[in-house]
C-alpha atoms as one frame of an Amber mdcrd trajectory, in Angstrom:
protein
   0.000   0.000   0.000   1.226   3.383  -0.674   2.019   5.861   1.472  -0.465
   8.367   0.277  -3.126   5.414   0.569  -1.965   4.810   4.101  -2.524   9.012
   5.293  -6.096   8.521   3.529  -7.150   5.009   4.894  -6.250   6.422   8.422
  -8.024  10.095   7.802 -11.051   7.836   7.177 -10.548   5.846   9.952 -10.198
   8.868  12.479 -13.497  10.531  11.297 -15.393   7.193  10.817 -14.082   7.177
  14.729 -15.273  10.068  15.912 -18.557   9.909  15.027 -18.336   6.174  16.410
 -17.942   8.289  19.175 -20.512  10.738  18.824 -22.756   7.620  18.487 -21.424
   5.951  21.554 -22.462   8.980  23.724 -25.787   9.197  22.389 -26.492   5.860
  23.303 -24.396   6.114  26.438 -27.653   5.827  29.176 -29.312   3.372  27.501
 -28.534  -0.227  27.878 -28.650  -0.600  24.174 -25.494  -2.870  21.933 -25.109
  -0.142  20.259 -23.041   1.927  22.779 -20.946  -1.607  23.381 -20.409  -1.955
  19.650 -19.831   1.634  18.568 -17.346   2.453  21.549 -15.132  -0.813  20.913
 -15.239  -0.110  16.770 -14.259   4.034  18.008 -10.956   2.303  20.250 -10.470
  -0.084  17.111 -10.421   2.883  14.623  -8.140   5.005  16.343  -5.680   2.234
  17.492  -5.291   1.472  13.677  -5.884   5.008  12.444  -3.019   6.931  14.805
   0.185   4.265  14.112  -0.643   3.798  10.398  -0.790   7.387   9.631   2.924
   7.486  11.694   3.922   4.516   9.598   3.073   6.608   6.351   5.409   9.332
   7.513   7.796   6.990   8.431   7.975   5.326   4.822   7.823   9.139   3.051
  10.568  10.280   5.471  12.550   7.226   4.874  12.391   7.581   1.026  12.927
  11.382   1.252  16.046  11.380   3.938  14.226  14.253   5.742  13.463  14.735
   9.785   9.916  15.819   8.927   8.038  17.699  11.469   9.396  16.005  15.343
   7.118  18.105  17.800   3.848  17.081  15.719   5.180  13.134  15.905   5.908
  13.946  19.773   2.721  15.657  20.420   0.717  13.452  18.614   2.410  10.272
  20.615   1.274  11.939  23.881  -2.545  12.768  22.724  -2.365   8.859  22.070
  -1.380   7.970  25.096  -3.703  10.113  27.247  -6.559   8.865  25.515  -5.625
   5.198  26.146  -4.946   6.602  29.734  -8.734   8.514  29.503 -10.301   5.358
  28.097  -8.949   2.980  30.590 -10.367   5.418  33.720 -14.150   4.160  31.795
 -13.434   0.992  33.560 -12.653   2.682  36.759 -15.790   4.553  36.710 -18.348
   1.396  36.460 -16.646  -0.800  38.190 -18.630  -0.419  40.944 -21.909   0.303
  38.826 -21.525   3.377  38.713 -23.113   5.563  35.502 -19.967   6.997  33.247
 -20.289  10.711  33.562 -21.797  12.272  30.091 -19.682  14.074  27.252 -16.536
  11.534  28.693 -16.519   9.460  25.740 -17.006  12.290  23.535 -13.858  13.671
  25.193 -11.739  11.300  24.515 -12.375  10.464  21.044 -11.968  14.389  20.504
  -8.568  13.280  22.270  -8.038  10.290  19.994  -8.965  12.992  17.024  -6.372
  15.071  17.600  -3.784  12.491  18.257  -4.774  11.154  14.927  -4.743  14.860
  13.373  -1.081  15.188  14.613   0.184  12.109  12.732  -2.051  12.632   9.781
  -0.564  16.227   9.556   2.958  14.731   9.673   2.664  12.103   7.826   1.152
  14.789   4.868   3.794  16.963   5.110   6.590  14.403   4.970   4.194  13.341
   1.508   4.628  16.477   0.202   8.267  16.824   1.258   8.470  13.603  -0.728
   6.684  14.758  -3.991   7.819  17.969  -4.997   9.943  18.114  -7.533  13.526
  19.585  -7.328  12.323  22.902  -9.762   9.888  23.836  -7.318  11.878  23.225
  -4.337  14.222  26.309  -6.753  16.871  23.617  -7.473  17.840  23.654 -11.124
């Protein structure tokens, strides 16, 4: 698969995601298999979405022999990991029964989003890097 492939497939993935998300919190009261199902597809999104959209950057960096863009790699990295962090707390919260506060999973797919934003941007910008061509980088 292509680079350019991989920064799309994982764009899609982090917006089909959110609204996974969206979805999960609208059913979020309700004892309905749709929250179940929607919130494990939004985790299964991201966790696919996020490292392939690094992976593209890697591969266009790699091919390119440039650094890219390190603080949105970094900064993206810790979004990911504080939504894991945020999404793990859910099982804190009912473990005793108790009701998951509302707009928390909205919050941290907005987390997840912005993680995956991060890498997407990087991974675009290395793609670019990669594809212009050496007159318009003013190389003759």
């Amino acid at each position: 698969m292509s680079s350019g492939k991989m920064i799309l497939l994982s764009l899609v993935l982090a917006v089909v995601a959110y609204f996974l998300g969206l979805v999960a919190e609208a059913n979020h009261g309700t004892e309905s298999e749709i929250h179940i199902a929607s919130c494990l597809l939004k985790i299964f999104c991201y966790l696919i979405a996020v490292p392939l959209a690094h992976n593209a950057g890697k591969i266009m960096r790699k091919e390119s022999n440039i650094i890219g863009n390190p603080g949105l790699r970094f900064a993206g990295w810790i979004m990911y990991g504080v939504a894991i962090l945020h999404f793990m707390t859910f099982f804190m919260w009912t473990a005793d029964g108790s009701r998951l506060p509302d707009g928390q999973i909205t919050i941290d797919s907005a987390i997840f989003f912005i993680a995956a934003m991060f890498m997407i941007a990087e991974a675009w910008n290395s793609y670019k890097s990669n594809t212009t061509t050496d007159t318009e980088r003013g190389v003759v």
